[in-house]
N, C-alpha and C positions, 0 to 999 in steps of 0.2 A: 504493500500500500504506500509506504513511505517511499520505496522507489518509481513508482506512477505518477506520486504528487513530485518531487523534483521533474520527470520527464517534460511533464505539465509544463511547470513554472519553468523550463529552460524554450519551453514550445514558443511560449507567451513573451517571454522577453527576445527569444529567436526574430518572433515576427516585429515586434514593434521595434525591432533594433534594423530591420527590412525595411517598413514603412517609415519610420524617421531617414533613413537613408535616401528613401527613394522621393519623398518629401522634401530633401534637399537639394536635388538632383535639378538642376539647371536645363532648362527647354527652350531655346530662343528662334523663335520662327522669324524668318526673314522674308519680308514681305517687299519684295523687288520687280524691277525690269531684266535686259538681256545682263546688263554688268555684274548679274550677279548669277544670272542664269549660264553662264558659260554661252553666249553666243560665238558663233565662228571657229570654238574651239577641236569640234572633232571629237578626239577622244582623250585630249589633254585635260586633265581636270582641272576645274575651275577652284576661284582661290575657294568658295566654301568649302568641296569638298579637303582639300587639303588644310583647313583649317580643322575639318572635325579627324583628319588626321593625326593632328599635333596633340589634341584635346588626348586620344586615345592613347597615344603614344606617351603623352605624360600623366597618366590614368586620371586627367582632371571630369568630373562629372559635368559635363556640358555636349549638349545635344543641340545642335544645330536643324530645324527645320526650313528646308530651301523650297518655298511654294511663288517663288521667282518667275515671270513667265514673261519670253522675250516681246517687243513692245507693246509691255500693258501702261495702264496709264493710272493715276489716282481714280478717277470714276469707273476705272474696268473694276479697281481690285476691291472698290467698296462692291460689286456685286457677288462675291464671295468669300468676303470675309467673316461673315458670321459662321458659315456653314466649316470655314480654315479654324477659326479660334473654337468652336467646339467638338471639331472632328481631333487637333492636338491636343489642346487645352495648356498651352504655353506659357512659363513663368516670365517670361521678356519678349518682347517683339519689336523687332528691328524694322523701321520702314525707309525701303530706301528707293523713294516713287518720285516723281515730277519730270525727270529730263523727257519724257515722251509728250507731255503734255507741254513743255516749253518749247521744245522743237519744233511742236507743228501750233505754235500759237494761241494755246487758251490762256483765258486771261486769267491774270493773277490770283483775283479777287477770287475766282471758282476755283482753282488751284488752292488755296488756301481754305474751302471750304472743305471740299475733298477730305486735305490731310487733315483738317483738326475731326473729321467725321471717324476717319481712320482709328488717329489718335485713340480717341473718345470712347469708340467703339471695343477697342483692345485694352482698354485701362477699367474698363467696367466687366472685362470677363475675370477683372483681377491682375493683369500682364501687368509688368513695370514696361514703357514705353521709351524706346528711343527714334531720335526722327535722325536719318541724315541729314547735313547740310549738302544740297544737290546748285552746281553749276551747269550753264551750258555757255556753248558762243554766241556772239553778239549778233545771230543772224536777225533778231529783229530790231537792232541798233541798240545801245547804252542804256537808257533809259528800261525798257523791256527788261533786260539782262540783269539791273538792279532791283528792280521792282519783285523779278522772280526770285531772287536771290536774297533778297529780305524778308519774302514770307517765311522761311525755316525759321528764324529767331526768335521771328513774331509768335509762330504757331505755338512751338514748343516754349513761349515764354506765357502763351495763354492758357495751355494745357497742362501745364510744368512737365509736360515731356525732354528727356533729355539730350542736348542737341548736340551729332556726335559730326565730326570732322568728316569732310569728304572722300573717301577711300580712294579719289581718283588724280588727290593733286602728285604724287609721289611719281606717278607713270604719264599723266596726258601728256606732258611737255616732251616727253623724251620717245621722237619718234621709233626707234628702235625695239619700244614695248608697247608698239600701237597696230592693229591691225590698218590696212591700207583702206579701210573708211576713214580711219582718223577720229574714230570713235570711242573703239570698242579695244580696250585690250586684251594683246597676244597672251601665247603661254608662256614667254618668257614673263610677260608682267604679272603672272596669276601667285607667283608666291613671295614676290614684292607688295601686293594687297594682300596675300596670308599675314604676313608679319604687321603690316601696318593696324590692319584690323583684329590681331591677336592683340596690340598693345591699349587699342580702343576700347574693342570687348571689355578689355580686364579692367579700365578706370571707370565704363560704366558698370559692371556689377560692382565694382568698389563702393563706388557711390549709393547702388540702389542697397546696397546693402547693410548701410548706415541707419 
């Protein structure tokens, strides 16, 4: 009898020593366009995957969800992100949306709608939220280019979402890690955004974990 009840009581602390664990366990859904989706790459992996590489390789508990899909825009991804946030059910969500919709000209204001909807949406399933800050070129002149470009600040200063550095300044300049759009980085550039974004990651869980 006495050895039944130890079985027990090692069953019981077994499991909830499982579920604290897995409780702890870091889930960050990335909710992107092609730059994060691997466009152009073939079969070179993209930096996510080789960041959930590094994750495993240094047994850190972090799980990377990539539901990245090449040019989607902020109003595509609101039409599936309830269905993303409780199909994973995500402890962080990473958004890394707008250059498709700065590209082909929507305006700021609805662009800014979008992502605080995003935001908003992913912080009320519980997620701790970060926004990229997203550049593009000056195809529709100066003015456009800054207007886009200050809605991140704004968004995430209205939603106190966290607003994370742009994954893209370390590589667009340097043709070399650019595929020949001029867009989209090669696989040379994908684990130059590994590390950039391994350094990111880790000041926003720092953070959210205060």
């Amino acid at each position: 009898m006495m050895r039944f009840f130890l079985q027990l009581v090692v069953l019981i602390f077994g499991t909830l020593f499982v579920l604290k664990a897995s409780a702890n366990d870091t889930k960050i859904m990335i909710i992107g366009d092609s730059l994060s989706a691997g466009y152009g790459l073939k079969q070179a992996p993209s930096w996510v995957n080789l960041l959930q590489n590094k994750y495993e390789t240094e047994q850190k508990a972090i799980t990377l969800v990539n539901t990245s899909v090449s040019g989607q825009t902020t109003d595509n991804a609101l039409l599936t992100i309830d269905k993303q946030l409780e199909s994973h059910q995500p402890s962080h969500v990473l958004i890394e949306l707008g250059a498709n919709d700065g590209l082909r000209g929507f305006p700021p204001k609805l662009i800014r709608k979008h992502l605080r909807e995003l935001v908003e949406k992913s912080q009320a399933s519980g997620a701790k939220v970060a926004l990229m800050q997203i550049q593009i070129p000056p195809n529709y002149g100066k003015r456009y280019s800054t207007l886009f470009a200050d809605s991140y600040p704004l968004v995430a200063e209205q939603t106190e979402a966290y607003l994370m550095d742009y994954f893209m300044l370390p590589v667009a300049a340097d043709r070399s890690l650019m595929q020949n759009d001029n867009l989209h980085p090669n696989a040379k550039a994908q684990p130059v955004i590994r590390d950039f974004m391994y350094e990111r990651i880790a000041r926003w869980l720092a953070r959210t974990a205060k």
